[in-house]
C-alpha positions, 0 to 999 in steps of 0.5 A: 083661311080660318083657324076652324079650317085647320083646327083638327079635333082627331088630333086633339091631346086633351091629356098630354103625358110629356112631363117636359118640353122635348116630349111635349114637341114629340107626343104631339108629333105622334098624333099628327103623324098617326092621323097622317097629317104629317109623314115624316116624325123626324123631319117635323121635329127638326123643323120644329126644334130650329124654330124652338132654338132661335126663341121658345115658341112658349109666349106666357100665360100657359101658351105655347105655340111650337109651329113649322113649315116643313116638306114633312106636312101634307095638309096645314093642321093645328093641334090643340094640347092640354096638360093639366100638370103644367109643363116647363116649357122655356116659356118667355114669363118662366111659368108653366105651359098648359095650353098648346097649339102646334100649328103644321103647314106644308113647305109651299103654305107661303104665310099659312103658318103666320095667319095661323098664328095671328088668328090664334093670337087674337082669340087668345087675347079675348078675355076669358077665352084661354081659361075656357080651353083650361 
């Protein structure tokens, strides 16, 4: 798998509106379901809230990754969102986020979620490759 595969340009927010974390999580929610990738907004967002209340999926750096593995999802996707205000996110470095990746597998995915986090992270760590998406 690659993260090409799943990265999904019809569900790109290159100007999110949500001024704050909870409405980040729901207007990228919205696309996902809009473009039906997901078919249930509630129970992908309660997947995606207990996964935020064990530990902020904001890494630092302005990135956010918020993902779940949830029976609401019908095809693995990530969502790539962009805020250009910066938005408190509960990020583990206390900055502002501006960079999103919310990654969406399907409950029987096994480790879908978890390469898709890897890949991203290993992208995200080259230089300069985080203020090109900026």
């Amino acid at each position: 798998m690659k993260i090409q595969d799943l990265l999904r340009k019809d569900v790109m927010l290159l100007d999110l509106q949500a001024t704050e974390k909870t409405a980040v999580i729901e207007e990228m929610i919205k696309s996902l379901v809009d473009h039906g990738y997901v078919t249930d907004f509630e129970t992908f967002k309660e997947g995606i809230l207990a996964r935020e209340a064990l530990t902020s999926t904001g890494l630092g750096d302005g990135i956010a990754m918020p993902h779940s593995k949830n029976s609401a999802v019908k095809e693995a996707t990530v969502l790539f969102a962009k805020s250009n205000k910066g938005v408190d996110y509960e990020s583990l470095d206390g900055q502002p986020t501006d960079l999103f990746f919310m990654i969406a597998a399907p409950e029987g995915a096994n480790d879908t979620h978890l390469a898709a986090l890897a890949e991203l992270s290993q992208y995200l760590m080259k230089d300069g490759f985080a203020d090109k998406l900026r």
